[in-house]
N, C-alpha and C positions, 0 to 999 in steps of 0.2 A: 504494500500500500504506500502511497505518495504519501509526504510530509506537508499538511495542509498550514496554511496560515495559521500564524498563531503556535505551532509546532516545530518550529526551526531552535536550535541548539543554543543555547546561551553561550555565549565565547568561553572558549576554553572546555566544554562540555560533548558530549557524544551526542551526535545526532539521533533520529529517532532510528532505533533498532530494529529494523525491517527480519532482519535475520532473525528476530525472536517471536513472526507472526507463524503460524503452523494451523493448520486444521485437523483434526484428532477424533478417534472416536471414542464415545463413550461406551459406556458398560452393559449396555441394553445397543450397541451395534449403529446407533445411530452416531453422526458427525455433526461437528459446529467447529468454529474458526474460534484461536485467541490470537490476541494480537497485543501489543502495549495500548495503554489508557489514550485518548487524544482530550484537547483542551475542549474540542469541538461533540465531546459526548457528554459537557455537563446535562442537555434534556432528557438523554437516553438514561441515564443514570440517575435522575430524577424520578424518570417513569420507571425506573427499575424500582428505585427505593418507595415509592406509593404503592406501589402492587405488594409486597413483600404484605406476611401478615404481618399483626403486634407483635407475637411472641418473636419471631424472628428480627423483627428492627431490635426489640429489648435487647436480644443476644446478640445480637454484634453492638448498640452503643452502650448499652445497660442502662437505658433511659426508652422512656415512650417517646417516638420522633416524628408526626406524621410527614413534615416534610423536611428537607434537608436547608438549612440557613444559606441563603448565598454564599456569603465568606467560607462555610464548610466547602457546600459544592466546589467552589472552584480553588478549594487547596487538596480537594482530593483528584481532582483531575489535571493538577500541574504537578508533574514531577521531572524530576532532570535525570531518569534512566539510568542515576548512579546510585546515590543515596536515598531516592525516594522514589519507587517503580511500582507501575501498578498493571497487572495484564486483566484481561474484561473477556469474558466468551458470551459472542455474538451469533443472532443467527437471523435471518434474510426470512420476511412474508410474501407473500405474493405478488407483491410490487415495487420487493425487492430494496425497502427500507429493514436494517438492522434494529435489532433489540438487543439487548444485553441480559445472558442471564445468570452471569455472575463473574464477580469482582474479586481479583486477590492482591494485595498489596505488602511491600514490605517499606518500612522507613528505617535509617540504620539508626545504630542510638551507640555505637563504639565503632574501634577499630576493624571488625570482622564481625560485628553479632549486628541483627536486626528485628526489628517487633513486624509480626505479621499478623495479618489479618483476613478472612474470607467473608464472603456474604452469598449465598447461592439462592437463585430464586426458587421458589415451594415451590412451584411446579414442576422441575426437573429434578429437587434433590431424590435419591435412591438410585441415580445415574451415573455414578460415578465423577460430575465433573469436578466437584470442590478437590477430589484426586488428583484427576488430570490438573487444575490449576498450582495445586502446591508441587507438582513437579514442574512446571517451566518457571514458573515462581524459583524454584530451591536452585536449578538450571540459572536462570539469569543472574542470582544472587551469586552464586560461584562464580561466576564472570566476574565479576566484578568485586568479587576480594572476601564477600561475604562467609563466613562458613557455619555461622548457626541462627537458628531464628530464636527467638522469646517470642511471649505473647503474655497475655492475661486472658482468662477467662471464665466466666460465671461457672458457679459448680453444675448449674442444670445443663449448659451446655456440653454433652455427651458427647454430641453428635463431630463438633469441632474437635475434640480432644484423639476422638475415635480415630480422623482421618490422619492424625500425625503419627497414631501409633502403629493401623494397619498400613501407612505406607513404609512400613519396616524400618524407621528411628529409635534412637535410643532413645526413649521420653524423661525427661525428669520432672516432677511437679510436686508442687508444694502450695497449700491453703496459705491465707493472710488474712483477715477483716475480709471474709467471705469471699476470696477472691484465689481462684487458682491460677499459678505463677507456672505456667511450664517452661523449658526449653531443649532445645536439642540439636545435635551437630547438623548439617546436612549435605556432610560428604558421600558419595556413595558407599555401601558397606554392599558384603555379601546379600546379608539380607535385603536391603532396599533394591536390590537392581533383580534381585528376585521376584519380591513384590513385585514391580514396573512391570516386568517381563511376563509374569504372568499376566497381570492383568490386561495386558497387550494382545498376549494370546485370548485370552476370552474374550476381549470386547471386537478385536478384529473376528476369530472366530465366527460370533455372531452375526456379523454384521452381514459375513460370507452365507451364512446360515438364512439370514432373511431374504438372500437372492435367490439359491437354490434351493430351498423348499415354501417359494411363492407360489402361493393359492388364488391369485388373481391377479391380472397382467393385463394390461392395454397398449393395445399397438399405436402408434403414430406414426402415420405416412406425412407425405408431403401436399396431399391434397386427393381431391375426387377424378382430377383432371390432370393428375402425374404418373398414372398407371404405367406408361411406359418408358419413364425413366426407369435409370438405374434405381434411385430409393425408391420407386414405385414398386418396383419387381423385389427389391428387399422386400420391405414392408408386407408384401402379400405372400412371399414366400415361407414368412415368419410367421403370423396367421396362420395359412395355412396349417402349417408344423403342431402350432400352438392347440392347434382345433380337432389336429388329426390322432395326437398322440393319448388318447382317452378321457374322460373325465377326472373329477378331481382337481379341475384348475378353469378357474371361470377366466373367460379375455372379454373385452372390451374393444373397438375399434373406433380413431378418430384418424381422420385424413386419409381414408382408402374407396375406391369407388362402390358405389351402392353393390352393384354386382358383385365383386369380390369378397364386401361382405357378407352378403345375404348364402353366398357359396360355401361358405364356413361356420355358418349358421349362427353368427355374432351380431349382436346391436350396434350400430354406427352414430356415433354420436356427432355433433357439429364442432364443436371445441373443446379443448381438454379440459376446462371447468366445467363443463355438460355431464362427466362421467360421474355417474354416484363413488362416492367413495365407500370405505378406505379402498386404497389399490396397491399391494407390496410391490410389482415389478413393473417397468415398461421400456418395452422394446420401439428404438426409436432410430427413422429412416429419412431423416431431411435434410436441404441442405443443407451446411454447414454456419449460416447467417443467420437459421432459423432455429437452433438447436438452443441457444442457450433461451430466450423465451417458451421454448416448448417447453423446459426443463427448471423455469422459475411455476409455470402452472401446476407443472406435477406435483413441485412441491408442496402444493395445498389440496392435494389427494392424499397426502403420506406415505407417496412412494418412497421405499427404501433404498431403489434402486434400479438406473438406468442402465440399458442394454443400448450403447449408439453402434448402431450398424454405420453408419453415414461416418468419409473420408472429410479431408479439407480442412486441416487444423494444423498441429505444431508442422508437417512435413511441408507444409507450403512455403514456411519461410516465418520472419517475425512478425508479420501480422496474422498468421495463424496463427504462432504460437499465444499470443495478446490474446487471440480467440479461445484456445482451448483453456487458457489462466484463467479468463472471465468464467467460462464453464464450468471449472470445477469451484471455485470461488461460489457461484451461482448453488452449485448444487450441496455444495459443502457445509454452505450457511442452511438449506432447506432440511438436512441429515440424510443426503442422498449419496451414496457410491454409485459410480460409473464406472461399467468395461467398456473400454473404448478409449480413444472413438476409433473405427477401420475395424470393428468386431465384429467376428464372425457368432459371436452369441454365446448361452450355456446353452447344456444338456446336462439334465438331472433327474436319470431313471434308478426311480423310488422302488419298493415293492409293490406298492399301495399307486402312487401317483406317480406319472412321467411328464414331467416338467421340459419342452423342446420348444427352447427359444431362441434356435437355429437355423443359420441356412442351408441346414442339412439337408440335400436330396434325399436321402434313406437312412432311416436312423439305427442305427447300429443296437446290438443285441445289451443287455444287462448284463453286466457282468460284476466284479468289484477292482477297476483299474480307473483312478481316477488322473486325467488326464487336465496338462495344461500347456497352452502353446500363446505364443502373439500375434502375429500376422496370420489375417482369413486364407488366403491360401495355404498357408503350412494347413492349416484343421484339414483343410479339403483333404489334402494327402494324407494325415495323420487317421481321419474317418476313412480311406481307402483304404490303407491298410488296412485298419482296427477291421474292418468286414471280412477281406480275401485272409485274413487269420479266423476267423472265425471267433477271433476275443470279443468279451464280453465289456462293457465297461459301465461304472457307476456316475461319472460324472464328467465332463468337456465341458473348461472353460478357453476362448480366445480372450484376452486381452485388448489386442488391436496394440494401437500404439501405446501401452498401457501408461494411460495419463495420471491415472488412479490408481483400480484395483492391479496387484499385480503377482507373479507368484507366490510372495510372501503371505499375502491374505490367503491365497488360498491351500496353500500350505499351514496357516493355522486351522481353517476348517477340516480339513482331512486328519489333525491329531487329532481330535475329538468323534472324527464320523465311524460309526461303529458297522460301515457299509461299504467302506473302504481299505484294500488291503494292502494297494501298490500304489506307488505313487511316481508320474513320467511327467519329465518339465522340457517342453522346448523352449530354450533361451536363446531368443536372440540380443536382446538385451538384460544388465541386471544394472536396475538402477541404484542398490543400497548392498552391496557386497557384505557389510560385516552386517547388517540386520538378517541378510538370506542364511550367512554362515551361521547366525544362530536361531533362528527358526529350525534351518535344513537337522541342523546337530540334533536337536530338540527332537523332532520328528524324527528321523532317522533309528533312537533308538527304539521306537516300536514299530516300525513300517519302514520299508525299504524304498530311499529316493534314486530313481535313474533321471538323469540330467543328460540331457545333448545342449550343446552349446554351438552358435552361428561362429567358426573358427576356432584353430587350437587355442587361441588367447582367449577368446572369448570378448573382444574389445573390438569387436566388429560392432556400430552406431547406426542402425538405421534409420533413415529420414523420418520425423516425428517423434521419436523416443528423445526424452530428457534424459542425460547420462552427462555426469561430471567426466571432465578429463583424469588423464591418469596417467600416469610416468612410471610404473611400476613395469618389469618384465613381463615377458608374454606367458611365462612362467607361475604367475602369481595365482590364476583363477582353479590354475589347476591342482594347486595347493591349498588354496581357500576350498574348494571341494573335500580335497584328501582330509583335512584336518576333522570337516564337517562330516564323514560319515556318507558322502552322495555316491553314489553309484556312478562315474563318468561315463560314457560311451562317446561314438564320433558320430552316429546320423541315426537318421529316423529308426530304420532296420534294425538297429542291435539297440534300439531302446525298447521298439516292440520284440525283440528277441528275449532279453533281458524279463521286462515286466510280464512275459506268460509267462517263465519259467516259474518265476517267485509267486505268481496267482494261483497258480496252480499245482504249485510242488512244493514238499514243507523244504525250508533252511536246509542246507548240506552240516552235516557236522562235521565233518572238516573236509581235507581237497584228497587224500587216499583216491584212486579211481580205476574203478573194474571198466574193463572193455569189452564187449560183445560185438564182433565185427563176420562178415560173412568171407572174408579173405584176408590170408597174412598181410597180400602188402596194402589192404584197406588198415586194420589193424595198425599196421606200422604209421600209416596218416595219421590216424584216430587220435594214436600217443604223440605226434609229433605236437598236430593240433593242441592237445590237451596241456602236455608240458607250456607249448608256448603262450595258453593262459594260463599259467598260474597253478592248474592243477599236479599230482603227483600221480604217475603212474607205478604207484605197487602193489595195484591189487592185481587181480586174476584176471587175466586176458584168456577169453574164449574167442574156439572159433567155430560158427556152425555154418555149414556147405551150405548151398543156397537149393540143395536139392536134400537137405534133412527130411523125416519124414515128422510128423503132431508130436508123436513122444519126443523123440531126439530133443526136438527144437523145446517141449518141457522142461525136459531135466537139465537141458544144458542153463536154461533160464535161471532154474530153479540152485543150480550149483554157484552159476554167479554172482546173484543175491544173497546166497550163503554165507558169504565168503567172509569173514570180518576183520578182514586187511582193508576192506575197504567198504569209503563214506557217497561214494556220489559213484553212478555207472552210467557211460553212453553208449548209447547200443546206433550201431550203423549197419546196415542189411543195403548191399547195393545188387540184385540180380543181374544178373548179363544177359540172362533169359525166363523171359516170361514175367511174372509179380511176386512182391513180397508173399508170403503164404500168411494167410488167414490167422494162423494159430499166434504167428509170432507176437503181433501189437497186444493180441490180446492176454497171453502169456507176463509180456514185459507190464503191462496197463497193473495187471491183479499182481504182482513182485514186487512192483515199484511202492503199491497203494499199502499190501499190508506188512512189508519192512520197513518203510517209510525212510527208505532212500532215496533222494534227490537223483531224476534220472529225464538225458533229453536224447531222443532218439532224430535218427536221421533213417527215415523210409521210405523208398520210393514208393510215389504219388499218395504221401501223403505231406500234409503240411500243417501248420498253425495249432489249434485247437479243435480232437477230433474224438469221435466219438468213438471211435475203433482204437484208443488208445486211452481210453476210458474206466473207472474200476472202482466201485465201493471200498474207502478202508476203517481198520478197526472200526474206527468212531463213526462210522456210517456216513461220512463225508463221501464226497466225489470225487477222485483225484484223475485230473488227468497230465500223461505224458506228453511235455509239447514238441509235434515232429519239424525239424529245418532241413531249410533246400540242402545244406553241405554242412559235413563233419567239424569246419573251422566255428560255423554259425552255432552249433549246440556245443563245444565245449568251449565256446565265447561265454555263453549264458551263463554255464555252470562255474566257470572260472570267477565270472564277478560275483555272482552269488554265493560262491565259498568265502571269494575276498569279504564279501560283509559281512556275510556268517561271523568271523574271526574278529571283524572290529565292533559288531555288537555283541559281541562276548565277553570281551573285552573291558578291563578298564580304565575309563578315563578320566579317572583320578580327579584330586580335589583343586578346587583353583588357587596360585601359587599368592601365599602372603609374607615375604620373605621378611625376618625380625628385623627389626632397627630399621625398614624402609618408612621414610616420614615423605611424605609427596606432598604434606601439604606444607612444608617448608619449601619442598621444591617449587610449587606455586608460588609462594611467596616471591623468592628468589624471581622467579622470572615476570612475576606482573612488575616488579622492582624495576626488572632491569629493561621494559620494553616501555616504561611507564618516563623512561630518562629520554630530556631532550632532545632532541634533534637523531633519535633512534629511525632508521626508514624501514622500509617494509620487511626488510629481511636485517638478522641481529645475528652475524658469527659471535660466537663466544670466544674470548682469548680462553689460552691453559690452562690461567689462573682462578677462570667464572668456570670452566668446564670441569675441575676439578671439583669445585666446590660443588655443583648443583650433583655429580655424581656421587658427593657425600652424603648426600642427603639420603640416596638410597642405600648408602652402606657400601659403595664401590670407591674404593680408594684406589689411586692414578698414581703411582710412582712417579713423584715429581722427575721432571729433567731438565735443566738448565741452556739455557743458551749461550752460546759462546762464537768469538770471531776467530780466534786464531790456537796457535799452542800453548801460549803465555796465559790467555783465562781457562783453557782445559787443565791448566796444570794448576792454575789455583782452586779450580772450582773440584776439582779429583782429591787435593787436600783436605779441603773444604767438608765432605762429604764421604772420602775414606774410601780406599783401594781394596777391589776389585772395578773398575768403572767401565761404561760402556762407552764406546762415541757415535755419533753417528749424523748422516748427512740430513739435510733439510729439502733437499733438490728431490722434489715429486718423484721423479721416475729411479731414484734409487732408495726414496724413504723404508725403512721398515726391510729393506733387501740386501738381509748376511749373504747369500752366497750370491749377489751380486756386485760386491763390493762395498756396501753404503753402508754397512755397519761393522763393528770391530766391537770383540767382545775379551773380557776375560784382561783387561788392558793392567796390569799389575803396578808398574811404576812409572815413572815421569820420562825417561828414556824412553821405555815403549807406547807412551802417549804422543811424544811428539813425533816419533816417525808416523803413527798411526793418522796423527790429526793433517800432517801431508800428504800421508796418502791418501786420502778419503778428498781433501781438497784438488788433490789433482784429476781423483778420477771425474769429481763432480764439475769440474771447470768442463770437462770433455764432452759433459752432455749437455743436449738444450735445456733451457726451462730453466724459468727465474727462482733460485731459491727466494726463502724469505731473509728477513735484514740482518737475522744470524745463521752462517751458513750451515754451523753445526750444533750439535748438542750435546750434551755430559751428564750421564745417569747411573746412579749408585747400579750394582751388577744385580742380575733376579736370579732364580737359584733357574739351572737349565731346565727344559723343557719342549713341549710342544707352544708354537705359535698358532693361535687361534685368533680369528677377528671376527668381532661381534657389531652387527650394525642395526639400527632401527632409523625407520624413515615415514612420514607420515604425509601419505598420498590423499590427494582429494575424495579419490573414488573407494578405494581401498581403509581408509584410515590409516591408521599405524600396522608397520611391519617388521614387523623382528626377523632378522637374517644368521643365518651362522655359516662358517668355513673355515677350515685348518689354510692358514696362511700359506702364500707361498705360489706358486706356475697353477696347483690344482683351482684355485680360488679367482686368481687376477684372469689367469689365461683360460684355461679352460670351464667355470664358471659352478665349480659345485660349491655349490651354496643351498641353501635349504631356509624353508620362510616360515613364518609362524604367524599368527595374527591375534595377538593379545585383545579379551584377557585367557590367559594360557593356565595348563591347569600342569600338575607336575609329568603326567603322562607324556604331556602334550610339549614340557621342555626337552623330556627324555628323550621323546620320539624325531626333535628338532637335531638334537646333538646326532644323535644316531643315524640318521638319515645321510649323511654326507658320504660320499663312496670313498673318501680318505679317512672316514671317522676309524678305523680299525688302527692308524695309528696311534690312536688315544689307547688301546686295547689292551699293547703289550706284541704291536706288531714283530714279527722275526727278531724275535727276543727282546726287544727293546722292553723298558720296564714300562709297565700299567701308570698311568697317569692320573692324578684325582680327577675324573670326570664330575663327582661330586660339587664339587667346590666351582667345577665350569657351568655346569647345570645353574648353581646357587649365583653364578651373577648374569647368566641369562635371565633369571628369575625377575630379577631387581631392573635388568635395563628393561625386563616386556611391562610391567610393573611401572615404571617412570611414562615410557611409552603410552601407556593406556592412560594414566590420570592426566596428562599434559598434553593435551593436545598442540602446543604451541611448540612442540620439541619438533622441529621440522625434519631435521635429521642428526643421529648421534652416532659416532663410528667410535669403538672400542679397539683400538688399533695397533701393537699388538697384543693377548692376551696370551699369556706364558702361561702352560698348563703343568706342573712338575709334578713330582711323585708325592708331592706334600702340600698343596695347596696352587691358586690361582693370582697370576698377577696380573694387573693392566698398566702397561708399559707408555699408552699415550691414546689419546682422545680426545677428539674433536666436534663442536655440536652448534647448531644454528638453531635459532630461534626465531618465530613468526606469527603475528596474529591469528590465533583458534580458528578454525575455519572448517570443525569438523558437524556432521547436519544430523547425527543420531543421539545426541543425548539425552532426548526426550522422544514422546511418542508423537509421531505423526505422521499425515501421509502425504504423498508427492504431488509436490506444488508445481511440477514442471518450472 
C-alpha cells in the first residue's frame, strides 16, 4: 500500500513499513489483510471502537468508553513505526470500502521491553486473529530492537492472557491493586515456532478444506453473448463437469447463455448478487478487467473461494501484474483464496460426493493419489496419464500461475485428509522454499511426497509466477528436497511411476531384492537396473522359462517370496513367443499381497494398474502389483520407495540448541552496527567485528595479526610465542599450504624471515591486489584437517549452511554439501557426512580419527546465528582445523545487510 498524506516519515524516522503488510489466514480458513495503523483510519477505528460491546471497550481501557476523545483517536493512530506501532486487520465489503476488525499495538517504555495491547472485534473473536496479530506485532517489535512485551490487564480478562500463553511464551504474571502485570520475552523458542506452525497448518488446512469439499459452486462466464470465446467455452465446460459428476453439490450459473444453462439443468441468474447465498466455491471465466469486480461481489455470497480459469495477469507484464495484486488484495480482504489465475481447476472425488471443477474432458477414476500441478496444460497431461495407468486419484488441484493458493496449502490439507495416501507435486515454480521444506518435512513423515521439478535446478521462472531471485547453486533445491524427506524424480513418468507403487504397495523394509526374471540375460538387466537404483541385489534370483507349465511357475513364485534375504522383488517375464501365461500375475498378485513385500513387475501387455495383478491380503485390503513398460521403470519405483522407507525410519533428531549460543546479543551487535552513520546497503565486517559477533555464539577465531614485512613478523611471533604460522593475504593463495601461501610450524626468527620472503615473492608473482597488509602472523593450531564452513543468506532460499574439507576437493571440484537451518542434530551429522572427502575426517588410510564432534558442534552454532539473523548476508569460516582433540577456526569473514527475509510470520503471496 502507498504512503498516503499525512503518513510520510518524520526526519530521521523509517518510512511506512510496507514490508510488514501481509494477508493471512485465520483459524476457521478464512483470510483478511494486516497492515501498519494509517493517520487516515482515525473513522475506521472509530467505527470499530462503537460497535465493540461494553464489556469489551471495559477490557481493553478498564473504563466504560462509548466513544473514543479526539486527542485519544488520533495518538493512537500516529505512531513513528519505531517506538510506537500499531498493525489493524482489515477486511473489504462489497464496495470494497475496509473495516477494521482488530487493532494490536505496542508503545516501548525501555530499552528493549514494550506495553502491548489488542482489541479484536466480537464478531470475529474465536478466529484466531488476536493470534495472528500478536505474531506480526512480536515480528515487527524484533525488528526493531524490541525483545519482550508487558502489558496490564484486568483479572476477568482471560481471554487476553490466554493468547500470550497459547502462543507458546514464557508468561510471567503477577496481581497488584487488582491488576494483572504480565510479561514475556518474544524471541522465538522451540515452543513458539511450534505453536505458529501448527497453527498454520490448521488454519491453511482448512481453508484448503473449504474448497475441496464445496457443496455449492457458481459459475461465472463472461456473459450470454460470449459463448464462443475462449472463457465462454471454459465456463460451460466447467458447468458442465460441475452438473455431470452427480449430486451432492448444488451450482448456480451467472454469465453463461440461456441454452447452456438450461443443458445442465442449472438456474441462471443475471448478476452475481442475484445468486441466493451462502455459496462456498466459484468457478470463474472472464476476462481478465473483469475479474477483480466479479470477485468483490462474490465476496458478499461468502464464497471461500475462487477457481479463475481466465489468463491475462502477472504474465502480461506490470500492468498485469498491478492487476492480479489488486485481485488478490480484493479477494483477500473478502476471506477469499484463489487458484489461479490460468487454472485448470480442482477435482475432489469424495466417496459420498465428486466435486469436478475442471476442464477435464473425462474424469478420471477415484483412487487415493492426490495430485498437484501449475500450469492447465501440464493437468491435461498429468489426467492423460492418470487414465492410460489406470490410477485412481482422490484429489487435482492446478494452480495456474499460483498467485495464491499454492503447493504448500495444499500440502497442508493432504496431512490431515484421511482419503489420501500419496502425494505428487509438479513444480514449476516454488515460490517460498524454506516454508515448502517445512511443510514437505512435516508431511512427509506420514505420506510419501514425489516432487518433479521444471529443470534440475528447479529455478526455471515462468511468465506470471512471482519468485524472488536467487544466487544460490543449481544444487540447492535438490538438497532442500533431500533434507525434506520429498521423493525427487525428473518428469511426469517416474512420478506416476513412483506414486502407484506406494498406493498400492505397503513401504519396502528395506532395498534386499529377489529377482524373478524369465531369462538369465533379462535377469542380469533386472540386477543391473536395480543396483543402479539404489537397490541391493542379495536375495534369490529365479529363473522361470517362458514355457513353465501353472505348477512350475507356482512354486517357483512361491520359493521366491520365501526367501528372507530378501525385502522388495521384481518380477520381469518378457516372452519371445506368444503371452505372458495367465497363472503368472496372478501367482505374483496373491505372494506379493499376503507377504506383504513390496513388488513391481514388468509384463508384457500389461501396464499401470491392473486387475490381473490384483489380490486380497491379510487385512482384507486390495493390493495391487503395479506393471511398467521396462525393467529400468519398476526398479526406479522401488529404488525410491526403499530410499524413503529408510528416511522415514529414520531419525531426525532434535533441533540443535548449542550452550553458550546468545543471538540475541548477536542482534544487538549488529542493529548497532548497521544503525552507524553513513553504513550503505551492504556492511563487510572487519576481523575484529567478525570475531566478536562469532563470540557471541561461542565460536572463537584464532586471532591473526597483520603484518608488512619480516621486522613486524618477528615482533608480532614474540609477541604471541613460537610455534607461528604466516601467511599471505593475496586471494588466490589465501588459506593455500600446498600452494605456497602459507608456512606453518615456523619455530624461530631465522626461519620466519626466510619464510616471510618467501611467501612475498611468490605473492608478488601472482595477480590480485592483496589487502594493505600483505601478510599475517598467527599463534600455530594443533595439526589437523582443514574444513570450511560457510553460510549465506539468499532471497529465495533464506539462509544456507554449506560444509567442505578445504582444499582442490572444495575450491575446484565443488563438494560441498548445504543445509538449510533451523537444523536439527541429525541433520548437522548428515551435513558433515555427506561430503565424498568426509572419510578423511574418518581415520582415512591410517590417518588418525579426527573430532568430528566438536566440527558438528560449530556447524551447530554458525546454522544457529544463520537462522536468528537474518541480516548475516554471508559468513565464511575459513579455515576450520579439525584435530584429534578439538576444532579451531583459523579466520572469518562476514557481511552484513538489511533483513530482507519474507517468512517470519504467517502469510500468503502477495505476488
Amino acid at each position: 500500500m502507498a504512503v498516503v498524506a499525512g503518513d510520510a516519515a518524520p526526519s530521521g524516522r523509517p518510512a511506512y513499513p510496507a514490508a510488514w503488510e501481509a494477508d493471512v489466514v485465520l483459524a476457521d480458513g478464512s483470510t483478511t489483510h494486516v497492515r501498519p495503523i494509517l493517520t487516515t483510519d482515525a473513522d475506521a477505528l472509530q467505527t470499530f471502537h462503537v460497535g465493540q460491546s461494553e464489556r469489551s471497550t471495559y477490557l481493553r481501557f478498564f473504563a466504560p468508553l462509548q466513544r473514543l476523545p479526539e486527542r485519544d483517536l488520533q495518538r493512537l493512530v500516529t505512531v513513528d513505526h519505531v517506538d510506537r506501532v500499531a498493525l489493524v486487520a482489515v477486511a473489504s465489503d462489497g464496495s470494497g470500502l475496509e473495516h477494521i476488525l482488530g487493532v494490536a499495538r505496542y508503545d516501548r517504555v525501555g530499552t528493549d521491553e514494550a506495553e502491548v495491547a489488542f482489541n479484536v472485534a466480537d464478531a470475529v473473536q474465536g478466529r484466531g486473529l488476536g493470534s495472528v496479530l500478536l505474531e506480526h506485532l512480536a515480528a515487527a517489535a524484533r525488528e526493531r530492537g524490541v525483545r519482550r512485551f508487558v502489558a496490564e490487564v484486568l483479572p476477568q480478562n482471560g481471554r487476553m492472557i490466554a493468547v500470550f500463553r497459547e502462543a507458546g511464551y514464557e508468561v510471567r504474571q503477577r496481581t497488584e491493586d487488582g491488576i494483572v502485570a504480565v510479561g514475556f520475552d518474544i524471541d522465538p523458542t522451540d515452543r513458539s515456532l511450534a505453536v505458529m506452525a501448527d497453527r498454520e497448518h490448521r488454519a491453511e488446512s482448512l481453508s484448503m478444506r473449504a474448497l475441496l469439499e464445496a457443496r455449492s459452486v457458481v459459475v461465472v462466464g463472461p456473459g450470454p453473448d460470449a459463448d464462443a470465446t475462449l472463457h465462454g467455452r471454459q465456463a460451460a465446460r466447467a458447468l458442465q463437469n460441475l452438473t455431470a459428476s452427480g449430486t451432492g453439490v448444488s451450482v448456480h450459473a451467472v454469465g453463461l447463455p440461456a441454452d447452456v444453462a438450461a443443458d445442465a439443468g442449472v438456474r441462471l441468474y443475471p448478476q452475481v448478487h442475484d445468486v441466493p447465498g451462502p455459496v462456498q466455491l466459484a468457478v470463474v471465466a472472464v476476462p481478465a478487467p473483469e475479474a477483480v469486480p466479479v470477485v468483490r461481489a462474490l465476496g458478499t455470497l461468502g464464497v471461500r473461494g475462487v477457481v479463475l480459469l481466465s489468463a491475462g495477469f502477472g504474465e502480461t507484464g506490470p500492468d498485469g501484474l498491478e492487476l492480479q495484486r489488486t485481485l488478490l488484495r480484493t479477494a483477500h480482504s473478502a476471506g477469499i483464496r484463489v487458484v489461479g489465475p490460468a487454472s485448470y481447476g480442482l477435482l475432489s472425488l469424495g466417496e459420498d460426493v465428486t466435486l469436478n471443477a475442471s476442464l477435464a474432458a473425462e474424469q478420471p477414476d477415484r483412487g487415493r493419489i492426490g495430485l498437484f500441478c501449475q500450469s492447465a496444460p501440464l493437468a491435461v497431461a498429468l489426467l492423460a496419464a492418470v487414465r492410460r495407468r489406470g490410477l485412481g486419484i482422490a484429489e487435482l488441484v492446478s494452480s495456474g500461475h499460483r498467485a495464491d493458493v499454492s503447493g504448500n496449502d495444499v500440502m497442508q490439507f493432504w496431512g490431515d485428509d484421511d482419503g489420501t495416501d500419496v502425494v505428487g507435486l509438479y513444480l514449476e515454480s516454488i515460490g517460498n522454499p524454506r516454508k515448502f521444506s517445512r511443510i514437505a518435512r512435516r508431511l512427509a513423515l506420514t505420506k510419501p511426497v514425489v516432487v518433479v521439478t521444471a529443470g534440475r535446478s528447479g529455478q526455471v521462472v515462468p511468465p506470471g509466477h512471482a519468485v524472488r531471485p536467487t544466487y544460490a547453486p543449481p544444487r540447492t533445491l535438490e538438497e532442500v528436497l533431500r533434507q525434506a524427506g520429498v521423493i525427487r524424480v525428473d518428469n511426469t513418468h517416474q512420478l506416476l511411476d513412483v506414486a502407484q507403487l506406494l498406493a498400492h504397495q505397503p513401504l519396502p523394509a528395506g532395498r534386499r531384492t529377489a529377482i524373478l526374471a524369465s531369462s538369465a540375460s533379462v535377469a542380469a538387466l533386472v540386477a543391473e537396473a536395480a543396483s543402479a537404483s539404489g537397490l541391493q541385489v542379495s536375495g534369490l534370483v529365479e529363473l522361470l522359462p517362458e514355457d513353465a507349465d501353472d505348477e512350475t511357475v507356482r512354486s517357483t513364485v512361491g520359493r521366491l517370496y520365501a526367501d528372507p534375504e530378501s525385502d522388495v522383488v521384481l518380477v520381469v517375464s518378457i516372452p519371445t513367443v506368444g503371452d505372458v501365461s495367465s497363472t503368472l500375475p496372478s501367482s505374483v498378485a496373491h505372494a506379493a499381497a499376503s507377504t506383504g513385500k513390496a513388488t513391481a513387475a514388468c509384463l508384457l501387455d500389461l501396464h499401470g494398474i491392473t486387475p490381473a495383478l490384483t489380490a486380497p491380503g491379510g487385512d482384507g485390503r486390495s493390493w495391487t502389483v503395479p506393471a511398467y513398460s521396462t525393467p529400468e521403470d519398476a526398479a526406479l519405483a522401488l529404488g525410491r520407495a526403499a530410499r524413503y522407507a529408510v528416511w522415514r525410519a529414520g531419525d531426525r533428531g532434535r533441533p540443535v540448541h548449542p550452550t553458550g549460543a546468545d543471538t540475541r546479543a548477536a542482534r544487538r551487535l549488529v542493529a548497532r552496527w548497521l544503525g552507524e552513520p553513513g553504513v550503505g546497503a551492504v556492511l563487510p565486517l572487519d576481523a575484529l567485528r567478525t570475531r566478536e559477533l562469532l563470540a557471541t555464539v561461542g565460536v572463537d577465531v584464532l586471532p591473526s595479526y597483520p603484518v608488512h614485512d619480516a621486522d613486524e613478523a618477528v615482533d608480532v611471533a614474540r609477541a604471541i610465542g613460537w610455534p607461528v604460522a604466516v601467511k599471505t593475504t593475496v586471494p588466490a593463495l589465501r588459506h593455500r599450504a600446498d600452494l605456497g601461501g602459507v608456512r606453518l610450524d615456523v619455530a624461530d626468527e631465522v626461519e620466519l624471515r626466510a619464510d616471510v620472503e618467501a611467501v612475498l615473492t611468490l605473492a608478488a608473482a601472482h595477480r590480485g591486489d592483496a589487502t594493505d597488509a600483505p601478510l599475517e602472523v598467527q599463534s600455530m593450531a594443533p595439526h589437523g584437517s582443514a574444513c570450511v564452513v560457510r553460510s549465506a543468506e539468499d532471497p529465495l532460499f533464506g539462509p544456507i549452511v554449506s560444509f567442505g574439507l578445504g582444499g582442490d576437493a572444495f575450491d575446484l571440484l565443488g563438494d560441498v554439501t548445504y543445509g538449510f537451518p533451523p537444523l536439527t542434530d541429525v541433520d548437522v551429522g548428515e551435513l558433515v557426512r555427506s561430503a565424498r572427502a568426509t572419510p578423511r575426517l574418518f581415520g582415512y588410510r591410517g590417518l588418525p580419527a579426527v573430532d568430528v564432534a566438536s566440527l558438528e558442534d560449530l556447524i551447530a552454532r554458525v546454522a544457529v546465528l544463520a537462522d536468528d539473523l537474518p541480516e548475516l548476508r554471508m559468513l565464511e569460516v575459513n579455515p576450520v582445523v579439525v584435530s584429534e582433540h578439538g576444532s579451531v577456526a583459523l579466520g572469518a569473514r562476514a557481511t552484513l545487510a538489511p533483513a530482507d527475509r519474507t517468512d517470519a510470520t504467517r502469510r500468503l503471496a502477495s505476488t
